[in-house]
SESE-471257 format. One line per 8 residues: their letters; for each residue y, z negated, x negated of N, C-alpha, C, O. Coordinates in steps of 0.2 Angstrom, whole numbers, plus 5000, padded with zeros to 4 digits. Layout:
SESE-471257
A	Y,Z,X,Y,Z,X,Y,Z,X,Y,Z,X; ...
//
This chain:
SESE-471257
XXXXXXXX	4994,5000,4996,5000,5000,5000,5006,5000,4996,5009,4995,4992; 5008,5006,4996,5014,5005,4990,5023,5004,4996,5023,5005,5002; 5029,5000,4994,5033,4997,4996,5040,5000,4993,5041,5002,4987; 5045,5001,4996,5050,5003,4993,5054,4999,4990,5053,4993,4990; 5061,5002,4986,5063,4998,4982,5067,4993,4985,5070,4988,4982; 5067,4995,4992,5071,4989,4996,5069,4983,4998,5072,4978,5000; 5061,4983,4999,5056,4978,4996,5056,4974,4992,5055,4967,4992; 5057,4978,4985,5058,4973,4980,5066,4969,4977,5068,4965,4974
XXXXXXXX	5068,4974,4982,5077,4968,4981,5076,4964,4987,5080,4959,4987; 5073,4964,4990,5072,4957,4995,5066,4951,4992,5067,4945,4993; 5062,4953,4989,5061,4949,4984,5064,4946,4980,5064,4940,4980; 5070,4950,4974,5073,4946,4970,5079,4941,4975,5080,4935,4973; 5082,4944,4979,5088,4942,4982,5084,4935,4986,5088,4930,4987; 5078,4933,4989,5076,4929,4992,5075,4924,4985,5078,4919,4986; 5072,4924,4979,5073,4922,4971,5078,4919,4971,5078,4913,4970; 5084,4923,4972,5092,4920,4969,5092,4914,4975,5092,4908,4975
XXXXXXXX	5093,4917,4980,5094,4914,4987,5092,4907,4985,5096,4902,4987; 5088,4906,4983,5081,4898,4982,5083,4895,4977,5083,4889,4977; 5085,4898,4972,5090,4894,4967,5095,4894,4968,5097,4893,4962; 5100,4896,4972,5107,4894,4972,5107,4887,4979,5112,4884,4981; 5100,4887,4982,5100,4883,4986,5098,4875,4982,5100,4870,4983; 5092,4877,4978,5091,4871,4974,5096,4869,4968,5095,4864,4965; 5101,4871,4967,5106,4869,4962,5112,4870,4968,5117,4872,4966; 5112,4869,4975,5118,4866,4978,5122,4861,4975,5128,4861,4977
XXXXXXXX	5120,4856,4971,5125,4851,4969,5127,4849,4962,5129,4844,4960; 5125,4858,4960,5127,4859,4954,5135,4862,4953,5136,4867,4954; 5140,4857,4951,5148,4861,4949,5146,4870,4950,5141,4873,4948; 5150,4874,4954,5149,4880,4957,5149,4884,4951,5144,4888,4951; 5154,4882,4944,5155,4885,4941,5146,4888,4938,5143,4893,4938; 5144,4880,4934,5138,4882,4932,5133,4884,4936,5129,4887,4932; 5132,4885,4941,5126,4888,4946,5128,4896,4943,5125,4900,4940; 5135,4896,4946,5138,4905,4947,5133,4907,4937,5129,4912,4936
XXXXXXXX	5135,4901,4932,5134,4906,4927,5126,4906,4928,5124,4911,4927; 5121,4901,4929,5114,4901,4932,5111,4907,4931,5107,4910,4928; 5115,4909,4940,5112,4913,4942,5116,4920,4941,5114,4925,4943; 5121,4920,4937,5121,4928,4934,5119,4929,4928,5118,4935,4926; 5117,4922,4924,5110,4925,4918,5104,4926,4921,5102,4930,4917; 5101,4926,4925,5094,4925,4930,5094,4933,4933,5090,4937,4933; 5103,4934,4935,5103,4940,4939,5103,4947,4933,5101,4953,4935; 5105,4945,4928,5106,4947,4923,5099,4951,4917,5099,4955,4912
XXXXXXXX	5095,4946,4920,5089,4947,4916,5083,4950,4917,5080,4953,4914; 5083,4949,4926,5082,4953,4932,5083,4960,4931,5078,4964,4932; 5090,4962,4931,5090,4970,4927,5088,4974,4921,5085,4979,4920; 5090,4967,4917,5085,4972,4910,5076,4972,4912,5073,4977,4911; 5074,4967,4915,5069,4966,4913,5064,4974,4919,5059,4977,4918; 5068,4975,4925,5066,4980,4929,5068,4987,4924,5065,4993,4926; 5073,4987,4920,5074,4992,4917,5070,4995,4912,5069,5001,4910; 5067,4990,4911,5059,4990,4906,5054,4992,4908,5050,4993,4904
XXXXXXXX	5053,4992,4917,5048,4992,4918,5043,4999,4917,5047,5004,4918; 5039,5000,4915,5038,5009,4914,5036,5011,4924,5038,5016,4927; 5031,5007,4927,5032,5006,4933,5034,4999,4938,5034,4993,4937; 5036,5002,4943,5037,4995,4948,5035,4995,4952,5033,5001,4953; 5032,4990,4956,5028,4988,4960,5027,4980,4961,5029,4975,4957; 5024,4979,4967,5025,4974,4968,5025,4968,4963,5029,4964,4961; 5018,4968,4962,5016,4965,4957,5020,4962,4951,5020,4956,4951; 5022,4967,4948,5027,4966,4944,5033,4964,4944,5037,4962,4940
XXXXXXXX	5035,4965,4951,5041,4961,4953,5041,4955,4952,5046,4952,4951; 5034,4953,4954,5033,4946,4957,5029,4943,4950,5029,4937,4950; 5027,4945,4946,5025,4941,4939,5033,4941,4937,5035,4935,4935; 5036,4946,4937,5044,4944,4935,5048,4941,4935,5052,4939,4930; 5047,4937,4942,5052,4933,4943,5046,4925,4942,5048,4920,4940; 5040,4926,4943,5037,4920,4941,5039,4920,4933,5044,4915,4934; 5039,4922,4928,5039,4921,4920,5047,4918,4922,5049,4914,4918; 5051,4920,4927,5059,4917,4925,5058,4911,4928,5064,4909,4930
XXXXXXXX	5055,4909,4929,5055,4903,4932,5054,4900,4938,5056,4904,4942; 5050,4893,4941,5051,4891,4947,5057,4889,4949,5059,4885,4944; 5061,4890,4954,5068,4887,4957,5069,4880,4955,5074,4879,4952; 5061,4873,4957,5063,4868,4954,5063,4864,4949,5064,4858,4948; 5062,4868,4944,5060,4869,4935,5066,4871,4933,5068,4869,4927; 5069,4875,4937,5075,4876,4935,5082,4873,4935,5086,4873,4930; 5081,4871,4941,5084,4864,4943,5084,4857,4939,5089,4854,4938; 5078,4855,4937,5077,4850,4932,5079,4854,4925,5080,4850,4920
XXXXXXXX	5080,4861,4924,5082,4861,4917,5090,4859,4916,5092,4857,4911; 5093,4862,4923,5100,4859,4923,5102,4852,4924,5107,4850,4927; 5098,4847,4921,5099,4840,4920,5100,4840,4929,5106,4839,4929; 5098,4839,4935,5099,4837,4940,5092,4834,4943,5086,4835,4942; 5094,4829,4945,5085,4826,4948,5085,4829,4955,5089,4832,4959; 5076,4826,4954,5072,4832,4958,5073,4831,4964,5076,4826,4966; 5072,4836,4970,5075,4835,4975,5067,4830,4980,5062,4832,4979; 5069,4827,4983,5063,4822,4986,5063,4826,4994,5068,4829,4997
XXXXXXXX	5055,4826,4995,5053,4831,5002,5055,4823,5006,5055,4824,5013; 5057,4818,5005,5054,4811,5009,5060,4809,5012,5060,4805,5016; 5068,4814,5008,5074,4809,5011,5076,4807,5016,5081,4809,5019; 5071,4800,5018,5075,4801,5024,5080,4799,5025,5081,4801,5030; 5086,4794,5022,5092,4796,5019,5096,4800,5021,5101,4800,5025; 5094,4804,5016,5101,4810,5021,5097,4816,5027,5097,4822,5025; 5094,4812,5033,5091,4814,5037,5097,4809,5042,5100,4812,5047; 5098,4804,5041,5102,4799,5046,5107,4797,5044,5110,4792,5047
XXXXXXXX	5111,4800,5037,5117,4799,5035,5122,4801,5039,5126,4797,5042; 5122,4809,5041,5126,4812,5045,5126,4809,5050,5132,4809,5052; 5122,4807,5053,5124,4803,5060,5126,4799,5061,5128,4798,5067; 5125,4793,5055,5127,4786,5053,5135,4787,5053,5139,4784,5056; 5136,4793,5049,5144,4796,5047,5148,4797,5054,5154,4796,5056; 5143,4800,5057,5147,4801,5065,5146,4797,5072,5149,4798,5077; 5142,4792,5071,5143,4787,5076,5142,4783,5075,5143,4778,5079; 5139,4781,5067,5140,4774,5066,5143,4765,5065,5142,4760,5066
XXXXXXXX	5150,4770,5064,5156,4765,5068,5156,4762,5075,5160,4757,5076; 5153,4764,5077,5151,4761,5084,5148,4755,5083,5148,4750,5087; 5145,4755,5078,5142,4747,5077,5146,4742,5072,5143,4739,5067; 5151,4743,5075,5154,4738,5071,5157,4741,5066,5161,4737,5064; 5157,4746,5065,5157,4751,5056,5154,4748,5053,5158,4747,5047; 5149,4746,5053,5144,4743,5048,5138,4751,5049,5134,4751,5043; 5137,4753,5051,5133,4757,5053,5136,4763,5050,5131,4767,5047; 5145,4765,5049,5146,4770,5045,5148,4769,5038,5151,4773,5034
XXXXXXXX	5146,4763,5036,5148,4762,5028,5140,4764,5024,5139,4768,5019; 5135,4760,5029,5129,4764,5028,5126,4770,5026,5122,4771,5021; 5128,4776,5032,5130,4781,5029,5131,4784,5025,5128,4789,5023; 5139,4780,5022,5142,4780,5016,5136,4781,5009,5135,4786,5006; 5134,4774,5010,5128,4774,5005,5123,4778,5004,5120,4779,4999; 5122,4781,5009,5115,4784,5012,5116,4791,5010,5111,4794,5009; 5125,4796,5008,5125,4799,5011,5128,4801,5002,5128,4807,5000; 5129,4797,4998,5131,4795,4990,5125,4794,4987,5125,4797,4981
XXXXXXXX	5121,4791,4989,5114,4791,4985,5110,4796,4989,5105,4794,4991; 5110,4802,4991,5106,4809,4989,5109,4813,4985,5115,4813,4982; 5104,4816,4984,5105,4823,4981,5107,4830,4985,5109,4835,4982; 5106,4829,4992,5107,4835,4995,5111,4839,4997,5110,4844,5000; 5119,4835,4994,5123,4837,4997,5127,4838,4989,5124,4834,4985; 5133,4842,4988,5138,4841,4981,5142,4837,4984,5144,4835,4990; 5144,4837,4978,5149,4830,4977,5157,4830,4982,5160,4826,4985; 5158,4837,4981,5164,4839,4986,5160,4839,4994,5164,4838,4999
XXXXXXXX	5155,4839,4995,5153,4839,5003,5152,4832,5003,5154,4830,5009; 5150,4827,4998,5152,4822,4999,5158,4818,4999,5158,4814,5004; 5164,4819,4996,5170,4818,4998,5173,4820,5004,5176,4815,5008; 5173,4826,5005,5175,4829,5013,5169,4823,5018,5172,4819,5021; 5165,4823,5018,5162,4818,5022,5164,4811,5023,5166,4807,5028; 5164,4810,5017,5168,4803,5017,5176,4802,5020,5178,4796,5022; 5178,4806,5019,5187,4805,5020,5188,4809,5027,5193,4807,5030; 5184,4813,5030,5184,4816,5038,5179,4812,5044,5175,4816,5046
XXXXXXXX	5179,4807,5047,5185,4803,5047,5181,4796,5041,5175,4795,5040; 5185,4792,5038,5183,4784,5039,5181,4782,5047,5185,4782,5052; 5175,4780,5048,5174,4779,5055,5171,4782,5058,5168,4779,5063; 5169,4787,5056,5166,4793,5061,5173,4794,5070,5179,4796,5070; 5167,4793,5075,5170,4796,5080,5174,4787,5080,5180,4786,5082; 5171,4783,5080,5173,4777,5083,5183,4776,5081,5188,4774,5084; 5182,4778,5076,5191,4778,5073,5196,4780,5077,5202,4778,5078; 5192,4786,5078,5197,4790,5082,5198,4790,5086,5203,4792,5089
XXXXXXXX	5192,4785,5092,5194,4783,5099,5199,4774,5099,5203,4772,5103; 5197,4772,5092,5199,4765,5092,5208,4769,5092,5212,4767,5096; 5210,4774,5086,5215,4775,5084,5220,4776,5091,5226,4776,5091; 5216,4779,5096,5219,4785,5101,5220,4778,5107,5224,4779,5112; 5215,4772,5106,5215,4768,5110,5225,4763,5108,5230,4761,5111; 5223,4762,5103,5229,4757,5100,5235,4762,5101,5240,4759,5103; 5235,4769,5101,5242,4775,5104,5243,4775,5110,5249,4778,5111; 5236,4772,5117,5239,4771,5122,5240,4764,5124,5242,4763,5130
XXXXXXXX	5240,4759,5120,5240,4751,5123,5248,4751,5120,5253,4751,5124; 5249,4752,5113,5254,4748,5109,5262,4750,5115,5266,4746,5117; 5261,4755,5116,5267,4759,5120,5269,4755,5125,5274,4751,5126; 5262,4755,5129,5264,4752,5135,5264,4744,5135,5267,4741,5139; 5261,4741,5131,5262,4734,5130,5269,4732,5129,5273,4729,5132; 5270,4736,5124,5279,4736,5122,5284,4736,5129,5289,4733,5131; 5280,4741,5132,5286,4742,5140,5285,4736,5142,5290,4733,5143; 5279,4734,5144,5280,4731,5148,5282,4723,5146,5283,4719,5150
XXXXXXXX	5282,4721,5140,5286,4717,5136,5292,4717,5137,5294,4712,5136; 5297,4721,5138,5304,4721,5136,5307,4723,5143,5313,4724,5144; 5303,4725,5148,5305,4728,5154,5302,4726,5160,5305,4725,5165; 5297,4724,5160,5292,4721,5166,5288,4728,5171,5283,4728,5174; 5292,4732,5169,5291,4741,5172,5294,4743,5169,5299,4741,5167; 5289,4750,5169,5290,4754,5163,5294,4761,5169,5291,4763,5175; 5300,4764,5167,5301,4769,5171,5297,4775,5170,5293,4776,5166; 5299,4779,5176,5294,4785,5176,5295,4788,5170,5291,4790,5166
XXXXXXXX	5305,4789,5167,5304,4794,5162,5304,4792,5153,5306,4795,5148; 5300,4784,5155,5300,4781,5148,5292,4786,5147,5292,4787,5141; 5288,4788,5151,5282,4794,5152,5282,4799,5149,5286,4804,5149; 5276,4800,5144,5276,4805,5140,5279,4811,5142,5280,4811,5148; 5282,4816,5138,5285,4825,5141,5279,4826,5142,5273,4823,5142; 5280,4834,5144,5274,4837,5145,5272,4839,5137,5266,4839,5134; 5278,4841,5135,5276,4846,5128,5273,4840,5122,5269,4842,5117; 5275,4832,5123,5271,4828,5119,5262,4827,5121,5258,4829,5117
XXXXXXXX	5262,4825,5127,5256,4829,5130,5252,4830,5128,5248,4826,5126; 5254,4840,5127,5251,4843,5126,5250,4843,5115,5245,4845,5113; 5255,4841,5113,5253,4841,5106,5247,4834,5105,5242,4836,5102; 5247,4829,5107,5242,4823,5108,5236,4825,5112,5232,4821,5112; 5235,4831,5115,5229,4833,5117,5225,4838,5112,5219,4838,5111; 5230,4841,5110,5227,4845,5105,5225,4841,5096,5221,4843,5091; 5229,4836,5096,5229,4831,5089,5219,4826,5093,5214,4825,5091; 5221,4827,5098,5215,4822,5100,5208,4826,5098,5204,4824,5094
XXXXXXXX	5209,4834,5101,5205,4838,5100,5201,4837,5092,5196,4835,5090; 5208,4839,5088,5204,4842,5082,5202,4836,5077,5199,4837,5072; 5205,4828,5081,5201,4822,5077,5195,4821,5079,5191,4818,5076; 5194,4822,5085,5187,4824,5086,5183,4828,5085,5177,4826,5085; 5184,4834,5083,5180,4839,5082,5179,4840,5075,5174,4842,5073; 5185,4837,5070,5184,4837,5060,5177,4834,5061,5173,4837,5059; 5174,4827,5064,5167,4824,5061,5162,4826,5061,5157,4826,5058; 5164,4831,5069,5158,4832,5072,5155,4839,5067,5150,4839,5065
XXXXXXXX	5160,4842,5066,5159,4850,5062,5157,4848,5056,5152,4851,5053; 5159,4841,5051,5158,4839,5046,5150,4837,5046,5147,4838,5041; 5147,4833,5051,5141,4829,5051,5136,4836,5055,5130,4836,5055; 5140,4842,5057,5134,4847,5058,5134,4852,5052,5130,4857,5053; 5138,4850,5046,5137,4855,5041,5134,4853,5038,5132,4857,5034; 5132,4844,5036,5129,4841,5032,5122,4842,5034,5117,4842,5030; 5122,4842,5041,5114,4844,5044,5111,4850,5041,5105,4852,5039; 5116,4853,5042,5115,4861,5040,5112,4862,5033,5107,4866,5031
XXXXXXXX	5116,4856,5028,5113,4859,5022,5108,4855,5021,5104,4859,5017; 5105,4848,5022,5101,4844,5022,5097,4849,5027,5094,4852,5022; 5095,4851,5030,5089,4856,5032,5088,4860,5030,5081,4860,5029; 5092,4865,5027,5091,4870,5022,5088,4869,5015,5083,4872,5013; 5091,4862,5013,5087,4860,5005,5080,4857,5007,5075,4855,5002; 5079,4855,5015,5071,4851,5014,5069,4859,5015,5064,4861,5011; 5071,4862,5019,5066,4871,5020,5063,4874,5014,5058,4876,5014; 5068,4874,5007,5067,4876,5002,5063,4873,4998,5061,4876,4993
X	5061,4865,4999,5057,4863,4994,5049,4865,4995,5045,4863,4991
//
């Protein structure tokens, strides 16, 4: 059964694919140079070939290496099939505040001691929100008391036109929106990659 060459680039291309996924929390720069000596070596070595075929593609890429062989040669530890860890970080991150915020510092910990995310997706995780969702309801909650305690502290009724505009409103609707939505997209990106790197082990 002979195969086209477009065969054998989905071969290589699924190769690169698998280590740029097992060296995810590798500084970008060194991944990038990784995998364009890897990609690089790839071509000469297909340039040599006197024929191609599958086979040869596939001893090819076996002699450049297994994905996690490679990953441990880049000083990174190994990636573990068991974490559960950052299986319950992301959710800890996103609703763990609810308990107390004991629940999202956890997390924290949970989500700093893996390996499956870089250190930049760990930052953006930590800083979007402090709290997860719980901050942003506590925040949104203290923006509608403080107001109104004040009123009715210094006035006993509050007039109708001491009452938000329409046009503040609508900016605090929209502020409410995207404080809610930053966690939610951050704790579904970390799923994202945390699935990704168990698929690949």
């Amino acid at each position: 059964m002979s195969f086209s060459p477009n065969h054998y680039d989905r071969l290589i291309a699924q190769y690169l694919a698998r280590v740029q996924q097992v060296l995810h929390d590798l500084p970008k720069e060194r991944r990038d140079v990784i995998v364009d000596g890897l990609r690089e070596h790839i071509q000469a070595a297909r340039s040599a070939m006197a024929h191609e075929d599958e086979a040869a593609i596939r001893q090819m890429l076996e002699d450049l290496g297994d994905p996690m062989a490679i990953r441990a040669e880049s000083g990174l530890p190994p990636l573990s099939q068991n974490d559960w860890g950052a299986r319950w970080a992301p959710w800890l991150l996103l609703l763990g505040g609810f308990i107390f915020f004991a629940g999202w510092f956890a997390g924290v910990v949970l989500l700093w001691n893996s390996s499956a995310w870089s250190t930049r997706d760990k930052i953006v995780a930590t800083l979007i929100w402090p709290g997860g969702l719980a901050a942003v309801f506590v925040v949104g909650g203290l923006a509608w008391v403080v107001p109104v305690a004040s009123c009715i502290g210094s006035a006993g009724i509050c007039p109708a036109e001491a009452g938000p505009s329409p046009a503040r409103s609508v900016v605090t609707a929209l502020l409410a929106i995207v404080l809610i939505a930053a966690p939610i997209l951050v704790s579904a990106r970390l799923i994202r990659i945390q699935r990704s790197v168990e698929s690949s082990l």
